[in-house]
Backbone bond lengths (Angstrom), bond angles and torsions (degrees), N, CA, C in turn:
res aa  C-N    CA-C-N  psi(-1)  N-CA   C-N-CA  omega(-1)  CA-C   N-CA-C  phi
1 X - - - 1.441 - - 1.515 109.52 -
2 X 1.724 109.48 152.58 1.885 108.40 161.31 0.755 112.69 -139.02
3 X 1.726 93.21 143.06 1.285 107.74 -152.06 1.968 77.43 -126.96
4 X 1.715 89.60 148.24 1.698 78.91 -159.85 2.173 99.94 -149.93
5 X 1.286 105.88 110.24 1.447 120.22 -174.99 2.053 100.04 -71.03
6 X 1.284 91.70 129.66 1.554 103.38 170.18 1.700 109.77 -145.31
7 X 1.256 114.91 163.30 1.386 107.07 -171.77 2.477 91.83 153.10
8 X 0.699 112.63 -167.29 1.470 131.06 -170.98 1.557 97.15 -102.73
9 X 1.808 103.71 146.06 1.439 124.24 160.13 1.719 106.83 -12.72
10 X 1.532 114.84 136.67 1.734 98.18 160.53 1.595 117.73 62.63
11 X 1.377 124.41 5.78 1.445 113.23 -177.03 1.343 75.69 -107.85
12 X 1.498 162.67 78.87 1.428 156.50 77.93 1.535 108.40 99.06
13 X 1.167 95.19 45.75 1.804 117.75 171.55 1.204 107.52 -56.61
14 X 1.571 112.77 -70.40 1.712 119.79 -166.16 1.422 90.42 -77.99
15 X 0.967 151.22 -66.87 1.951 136.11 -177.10 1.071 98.86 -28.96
16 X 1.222 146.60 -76.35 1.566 154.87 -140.04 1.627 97.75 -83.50
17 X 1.147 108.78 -36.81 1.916 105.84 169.24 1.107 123.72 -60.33
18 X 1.478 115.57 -37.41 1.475 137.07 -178.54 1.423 102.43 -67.76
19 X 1.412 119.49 -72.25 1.813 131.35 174.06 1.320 97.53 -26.79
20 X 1.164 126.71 -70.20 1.448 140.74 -162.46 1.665 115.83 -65.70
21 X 1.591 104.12 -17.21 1.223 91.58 176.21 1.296 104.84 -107.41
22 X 0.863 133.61 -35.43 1.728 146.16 144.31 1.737 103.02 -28.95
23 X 0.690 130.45 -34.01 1.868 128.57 -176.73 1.458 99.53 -89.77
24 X 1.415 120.04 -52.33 1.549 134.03 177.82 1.649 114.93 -39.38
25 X 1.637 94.96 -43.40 1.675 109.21 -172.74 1.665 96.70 -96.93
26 X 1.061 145.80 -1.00 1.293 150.84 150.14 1.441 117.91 -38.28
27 X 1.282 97.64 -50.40 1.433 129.32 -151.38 1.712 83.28 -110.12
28 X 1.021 130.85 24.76 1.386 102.41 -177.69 1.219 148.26 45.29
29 X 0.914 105.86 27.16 1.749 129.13 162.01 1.564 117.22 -82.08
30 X 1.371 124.24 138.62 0.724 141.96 -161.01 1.930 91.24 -94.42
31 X 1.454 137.87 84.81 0.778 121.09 -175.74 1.828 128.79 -142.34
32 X 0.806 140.49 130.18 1.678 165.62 -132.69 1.595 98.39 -111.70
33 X 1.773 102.57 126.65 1.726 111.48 150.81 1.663 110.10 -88.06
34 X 0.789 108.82 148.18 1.801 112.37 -175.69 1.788 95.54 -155.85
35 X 1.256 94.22 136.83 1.671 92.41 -161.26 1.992 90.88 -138.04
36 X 1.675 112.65 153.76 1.500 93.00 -179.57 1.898 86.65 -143.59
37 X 0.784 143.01 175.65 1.939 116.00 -33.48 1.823 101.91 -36.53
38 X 0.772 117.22 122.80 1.700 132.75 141.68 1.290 107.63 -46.45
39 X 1.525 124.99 106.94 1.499 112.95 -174.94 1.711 89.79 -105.11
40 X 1.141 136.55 -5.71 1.295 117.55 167.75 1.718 127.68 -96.93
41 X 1.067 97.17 32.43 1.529 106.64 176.68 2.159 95.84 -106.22
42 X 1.659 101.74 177.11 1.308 93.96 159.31 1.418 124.67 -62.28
43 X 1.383 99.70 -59.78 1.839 101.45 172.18 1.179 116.23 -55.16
44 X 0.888 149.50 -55.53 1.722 132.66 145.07 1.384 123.12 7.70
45 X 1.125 91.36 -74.74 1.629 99.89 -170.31 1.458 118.95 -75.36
46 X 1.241 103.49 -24.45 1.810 116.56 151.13 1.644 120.38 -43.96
47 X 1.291 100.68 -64.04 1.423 133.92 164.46 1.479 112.27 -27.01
48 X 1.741 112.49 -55.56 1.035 124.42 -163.94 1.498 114.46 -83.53
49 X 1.392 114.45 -39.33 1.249 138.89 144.20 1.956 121.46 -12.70
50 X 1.751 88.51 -87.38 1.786 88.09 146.17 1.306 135.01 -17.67
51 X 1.399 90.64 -78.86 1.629 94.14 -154.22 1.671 121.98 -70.03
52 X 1.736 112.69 -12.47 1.002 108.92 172.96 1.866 100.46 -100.47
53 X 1.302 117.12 37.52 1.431 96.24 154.53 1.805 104.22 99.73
54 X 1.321 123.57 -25.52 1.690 118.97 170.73 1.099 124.00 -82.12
55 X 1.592 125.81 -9.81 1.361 104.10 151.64 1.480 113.45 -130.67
56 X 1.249 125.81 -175.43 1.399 134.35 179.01 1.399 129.12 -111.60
57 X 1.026 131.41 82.11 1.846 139.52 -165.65 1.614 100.85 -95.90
58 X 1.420 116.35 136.10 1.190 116.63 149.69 2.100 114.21 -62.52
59 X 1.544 96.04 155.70 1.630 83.96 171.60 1.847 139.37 -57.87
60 X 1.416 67.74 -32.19 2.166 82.00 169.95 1.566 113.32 -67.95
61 X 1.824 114.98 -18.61 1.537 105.70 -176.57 1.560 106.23 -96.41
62 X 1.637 102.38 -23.00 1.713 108.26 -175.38 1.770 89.85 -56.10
63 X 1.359 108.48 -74.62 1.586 118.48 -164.51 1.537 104.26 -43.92
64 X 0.843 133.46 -29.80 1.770 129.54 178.98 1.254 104.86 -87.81
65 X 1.462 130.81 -40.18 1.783 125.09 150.00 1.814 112.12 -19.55
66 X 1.819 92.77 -86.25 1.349 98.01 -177.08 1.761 115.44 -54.34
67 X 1.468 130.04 -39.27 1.164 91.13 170.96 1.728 127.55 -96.19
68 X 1.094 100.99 -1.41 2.196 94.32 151.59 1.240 99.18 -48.41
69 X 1.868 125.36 -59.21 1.572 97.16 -174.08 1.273 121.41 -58.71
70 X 1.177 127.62 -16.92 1.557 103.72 -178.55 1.270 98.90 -87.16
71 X 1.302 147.49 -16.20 1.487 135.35 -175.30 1.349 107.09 -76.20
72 X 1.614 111.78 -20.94 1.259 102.54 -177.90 2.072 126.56 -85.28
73 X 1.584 71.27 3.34 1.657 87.48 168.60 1.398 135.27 -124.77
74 X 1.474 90.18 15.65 1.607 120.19 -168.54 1.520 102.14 -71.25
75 X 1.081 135.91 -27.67 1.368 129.65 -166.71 1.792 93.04 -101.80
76 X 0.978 131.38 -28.79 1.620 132.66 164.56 1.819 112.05 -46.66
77 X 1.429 74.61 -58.25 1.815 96.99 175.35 1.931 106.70 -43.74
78 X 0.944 85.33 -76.22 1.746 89.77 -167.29 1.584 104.94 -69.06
79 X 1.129 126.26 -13.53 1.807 115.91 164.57 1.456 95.30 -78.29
80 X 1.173 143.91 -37.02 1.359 131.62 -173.60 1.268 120.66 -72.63
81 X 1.766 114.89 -36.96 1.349 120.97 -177.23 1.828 93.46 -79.37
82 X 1.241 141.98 -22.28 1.292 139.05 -154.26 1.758 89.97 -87.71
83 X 1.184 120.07 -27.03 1.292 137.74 -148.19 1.567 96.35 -80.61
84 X 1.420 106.93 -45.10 1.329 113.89 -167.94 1.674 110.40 116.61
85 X 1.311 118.36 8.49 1.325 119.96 -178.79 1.987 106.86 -76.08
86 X 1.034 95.75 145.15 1.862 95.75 152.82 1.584 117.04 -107.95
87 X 1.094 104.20 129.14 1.435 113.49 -166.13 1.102 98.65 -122.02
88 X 1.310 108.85 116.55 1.725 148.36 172.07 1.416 109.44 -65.95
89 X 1.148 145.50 121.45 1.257 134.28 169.62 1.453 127.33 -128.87
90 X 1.105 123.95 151.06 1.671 142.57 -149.93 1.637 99.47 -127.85
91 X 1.252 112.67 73.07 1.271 136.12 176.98 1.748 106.37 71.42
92 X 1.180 97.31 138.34 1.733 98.24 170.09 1.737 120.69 -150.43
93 X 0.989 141.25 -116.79 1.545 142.12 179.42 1.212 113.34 -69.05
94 X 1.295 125.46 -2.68 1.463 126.32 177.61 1.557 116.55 -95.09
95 X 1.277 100.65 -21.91 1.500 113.25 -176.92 1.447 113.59 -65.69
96 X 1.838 101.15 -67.49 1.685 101.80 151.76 1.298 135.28 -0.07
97 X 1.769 83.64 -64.60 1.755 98.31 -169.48 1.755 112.80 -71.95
98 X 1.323 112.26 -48.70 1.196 127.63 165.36 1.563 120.56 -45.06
99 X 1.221 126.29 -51.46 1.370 125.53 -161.07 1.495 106.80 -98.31
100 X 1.528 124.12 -41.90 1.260 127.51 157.27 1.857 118.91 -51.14
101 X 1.527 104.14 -46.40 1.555 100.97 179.64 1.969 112.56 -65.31
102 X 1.549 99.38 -20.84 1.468 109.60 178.36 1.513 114.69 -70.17
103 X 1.501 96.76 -15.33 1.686 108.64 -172.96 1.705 122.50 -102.50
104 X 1.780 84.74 0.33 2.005 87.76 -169.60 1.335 126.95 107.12
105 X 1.917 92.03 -0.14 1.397 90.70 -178.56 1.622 113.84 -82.79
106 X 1.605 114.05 -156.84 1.406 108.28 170.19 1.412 108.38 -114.11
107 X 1.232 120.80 106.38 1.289 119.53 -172.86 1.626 113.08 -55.17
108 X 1.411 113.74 -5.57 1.986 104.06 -175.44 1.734 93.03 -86.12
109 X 1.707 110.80 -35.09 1.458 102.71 -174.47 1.783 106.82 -54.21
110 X 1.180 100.61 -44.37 1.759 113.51 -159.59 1.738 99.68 -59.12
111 X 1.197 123.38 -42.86 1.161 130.69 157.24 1.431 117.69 -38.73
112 X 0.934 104.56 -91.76 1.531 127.41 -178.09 1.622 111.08 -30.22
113 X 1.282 117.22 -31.20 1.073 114.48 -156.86 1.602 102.02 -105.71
114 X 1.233 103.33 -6.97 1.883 119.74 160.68 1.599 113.41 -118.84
115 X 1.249 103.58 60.35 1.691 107.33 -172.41 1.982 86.03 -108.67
116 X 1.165 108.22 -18.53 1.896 89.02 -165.32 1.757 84.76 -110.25
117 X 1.678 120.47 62.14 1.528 126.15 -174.15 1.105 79.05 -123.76
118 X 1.942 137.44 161.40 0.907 113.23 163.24 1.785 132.01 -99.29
119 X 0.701 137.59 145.52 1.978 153.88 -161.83 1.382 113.09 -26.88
120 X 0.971 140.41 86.79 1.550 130.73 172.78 1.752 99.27 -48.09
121 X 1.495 112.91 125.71 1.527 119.13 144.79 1.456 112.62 -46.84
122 X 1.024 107.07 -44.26 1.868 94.02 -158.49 1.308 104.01 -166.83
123 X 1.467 98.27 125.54 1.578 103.39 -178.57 1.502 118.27 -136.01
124 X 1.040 74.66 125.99 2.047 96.96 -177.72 1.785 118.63 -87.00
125 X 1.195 93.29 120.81 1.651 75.85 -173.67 2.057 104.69 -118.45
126 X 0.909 108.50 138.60 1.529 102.17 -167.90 1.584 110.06 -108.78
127 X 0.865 105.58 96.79 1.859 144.62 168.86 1.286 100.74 -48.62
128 X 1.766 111.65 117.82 1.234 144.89 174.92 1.548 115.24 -157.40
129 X 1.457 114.58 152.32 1.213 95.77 -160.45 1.813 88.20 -101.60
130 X 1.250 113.65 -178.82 1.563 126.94 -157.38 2.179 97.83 -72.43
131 X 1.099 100.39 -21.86 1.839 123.30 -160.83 2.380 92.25 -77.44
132 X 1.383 78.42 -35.05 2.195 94.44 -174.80 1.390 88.80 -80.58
133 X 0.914 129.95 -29.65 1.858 109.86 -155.80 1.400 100.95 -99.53
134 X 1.550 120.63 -9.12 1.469 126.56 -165.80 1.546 99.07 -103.54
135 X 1.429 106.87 -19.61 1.628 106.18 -166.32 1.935 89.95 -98.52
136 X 1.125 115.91 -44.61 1.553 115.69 175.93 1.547 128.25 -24.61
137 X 1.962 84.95 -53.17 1.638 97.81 -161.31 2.063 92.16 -135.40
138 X 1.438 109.34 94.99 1.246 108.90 -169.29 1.353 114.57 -96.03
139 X 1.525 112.42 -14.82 1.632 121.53 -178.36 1.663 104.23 -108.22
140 X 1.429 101.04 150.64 1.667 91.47 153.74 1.468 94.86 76.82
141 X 1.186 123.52 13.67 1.871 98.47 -178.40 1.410 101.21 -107.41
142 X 1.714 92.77 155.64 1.639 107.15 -169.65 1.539 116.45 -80.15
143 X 1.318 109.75 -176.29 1.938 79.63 -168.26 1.628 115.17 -84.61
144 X 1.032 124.53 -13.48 1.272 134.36 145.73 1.796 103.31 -26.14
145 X 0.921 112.25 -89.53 1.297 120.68 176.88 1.222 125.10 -31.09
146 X 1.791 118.99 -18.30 1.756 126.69 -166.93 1.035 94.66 -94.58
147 X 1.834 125.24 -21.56 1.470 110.93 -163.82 1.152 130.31 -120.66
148 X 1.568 110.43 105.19 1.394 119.80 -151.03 1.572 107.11 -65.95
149 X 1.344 116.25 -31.11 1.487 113.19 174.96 1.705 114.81 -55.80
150 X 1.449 84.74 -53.02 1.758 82.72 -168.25 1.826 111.94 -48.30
151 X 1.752 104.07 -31.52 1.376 119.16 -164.66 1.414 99.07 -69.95
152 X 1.438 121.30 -39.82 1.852 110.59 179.70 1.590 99.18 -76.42
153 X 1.048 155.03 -24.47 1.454 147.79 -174.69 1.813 98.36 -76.28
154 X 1.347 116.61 -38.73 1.180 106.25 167.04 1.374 154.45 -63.43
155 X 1.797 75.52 -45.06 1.753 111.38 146.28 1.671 117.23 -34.58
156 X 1.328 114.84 -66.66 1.223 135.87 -170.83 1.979 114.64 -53.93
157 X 1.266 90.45 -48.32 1.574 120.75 172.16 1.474 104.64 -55.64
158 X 1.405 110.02 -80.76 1.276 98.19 160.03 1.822 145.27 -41.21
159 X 1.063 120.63 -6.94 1.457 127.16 -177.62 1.414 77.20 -110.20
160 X 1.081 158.51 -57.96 1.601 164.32 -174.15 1.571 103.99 -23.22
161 X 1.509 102.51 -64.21 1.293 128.06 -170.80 1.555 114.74 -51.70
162 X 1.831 100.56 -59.40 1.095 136.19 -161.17 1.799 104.10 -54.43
163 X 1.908 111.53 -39.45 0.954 107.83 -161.50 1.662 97.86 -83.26
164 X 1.726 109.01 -42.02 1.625 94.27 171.97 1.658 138.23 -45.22
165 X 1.528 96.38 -36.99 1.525 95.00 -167.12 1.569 98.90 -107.52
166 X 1.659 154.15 30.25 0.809 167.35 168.23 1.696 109.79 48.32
167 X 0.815 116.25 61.37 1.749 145.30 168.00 1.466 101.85 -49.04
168 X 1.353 121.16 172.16 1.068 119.30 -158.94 1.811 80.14 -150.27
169 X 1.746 118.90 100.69 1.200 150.81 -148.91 1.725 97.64 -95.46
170 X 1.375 157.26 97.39 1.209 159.02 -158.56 2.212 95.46 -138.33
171 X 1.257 79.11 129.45 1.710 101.31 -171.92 1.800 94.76 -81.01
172 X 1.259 132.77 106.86 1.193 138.53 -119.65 1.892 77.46 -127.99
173 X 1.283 123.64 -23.47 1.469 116.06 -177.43 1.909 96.05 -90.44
174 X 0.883 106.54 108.12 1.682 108.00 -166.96 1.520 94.77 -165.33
175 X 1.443 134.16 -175.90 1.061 153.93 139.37 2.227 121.03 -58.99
176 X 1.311 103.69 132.44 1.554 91.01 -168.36 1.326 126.57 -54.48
177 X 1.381 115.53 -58.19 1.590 123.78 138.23 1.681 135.88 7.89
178 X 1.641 92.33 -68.64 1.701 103.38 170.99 1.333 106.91 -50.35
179 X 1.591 108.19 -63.06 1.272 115.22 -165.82 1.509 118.37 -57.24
180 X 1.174 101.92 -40.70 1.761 97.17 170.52 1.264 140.94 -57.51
181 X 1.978 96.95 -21.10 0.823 93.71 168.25 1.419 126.18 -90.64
182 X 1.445 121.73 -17.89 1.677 128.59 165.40 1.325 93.90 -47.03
183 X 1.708 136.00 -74.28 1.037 133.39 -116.33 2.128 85.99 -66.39
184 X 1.860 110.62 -41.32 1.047 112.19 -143.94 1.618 99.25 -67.66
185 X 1.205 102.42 -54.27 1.861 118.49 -179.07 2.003 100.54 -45.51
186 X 1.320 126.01 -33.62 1.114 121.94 169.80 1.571 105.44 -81.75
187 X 1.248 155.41 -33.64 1.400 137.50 -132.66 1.642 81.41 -122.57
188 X 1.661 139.35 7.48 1.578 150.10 -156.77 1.522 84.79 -126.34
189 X 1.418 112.39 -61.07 2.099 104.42 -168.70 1.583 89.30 -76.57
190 X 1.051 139.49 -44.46 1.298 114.31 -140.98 1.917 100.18 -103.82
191 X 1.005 130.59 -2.20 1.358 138.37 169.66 2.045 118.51 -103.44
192 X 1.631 100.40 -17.17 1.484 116.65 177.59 1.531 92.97 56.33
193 X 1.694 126.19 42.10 1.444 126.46 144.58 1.984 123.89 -42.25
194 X 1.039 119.64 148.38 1.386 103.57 179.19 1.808 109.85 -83.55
């Protein structure tokens, strides 16, 4: 199964992936961190390139960047889920949709165009407002990260999403702890984990 964290810069995606996969293997689960952009692929490192400022992408080429990277791990993906793994994830097809639709894109294209990715079971997205993610991480952020506008349109996108495909909505400005424990008591009823 994937189970897959979305939410804004700094709202505690990869922490809460980690907890969760660490609780998953507690419990004896056979279970995987998988994190995207993939900075060790080629597109990755393209990716990485970008975002700190060396190269220049329109938004329609960034969003087809990030999802080549996931295609380029798409066949990893489905031997792992075929395998019996649960794969935890650190942003995935929602982000696309979110950060491109924050940019003007069309969020049905951004979709559409990751429809043969394979299905997150259940996705948690951890809710912070754009003001938390700027105060979190104050150095070093990419420009994504400088722009608080773009970050509430994403914000917005994301709760957009959340209400169509019935997401599982966690108040992401909290203590780490709390949250782990929502995420776990939700990702146990709603997956029938042991």
């Amino acid at each position: 199964m994937l189970i897959v964290f979305e939410g804004l810069d700094q709202s505690g995606k990869e922490t809460q992936a980690k907890l969760l996969r660490d609780r998953l293997r507690e419990r004896r689960c056979k279970a995987r961190l998988v994190s995207f952009p993939d900075y060790g692929t080629p597109i990755g490192e393209e990716l990485a390139r970008a975002l700190q400022g060396e190269r220049e992408y329109s938004p329609e080429v960034m969003q087809l960047l990030y999802i080549a990277n996931r295609h380029e791990r798409k066949a990893d993906l489905i031997r792992w889920l075929e395998g019996g793994l649960v794969l935890v994830c650190d942003r995935y097809v929602a982000s696309s949709i979110a950060y491109g639709e924050a940019q003007g894109l069309d969020p049905a294209w951004l979709a559409e165009v990751q429809r043969f990715l394979p299905t997150a079971d259940l996705t948690i997205m951890l809710d912070i407002p754009p003001e938390a993610a700027a105060r979190r991480k104050v150095i070093e952020r990419d420009r994504f990260e400088r722009d608080l506008k773009l970050l509430s349109r994403a914000r917005d996108s994301y709760h957009r999403q959340a209400r169509q495909t019935d997401w599982v909505v966690i108040d992401g400005d909290r203590l780490k702890n709390e949250i782990a424990d929502d995420v776990a008591n939700h990702v146990t009823s709603r997956l029938e984990l042991p």
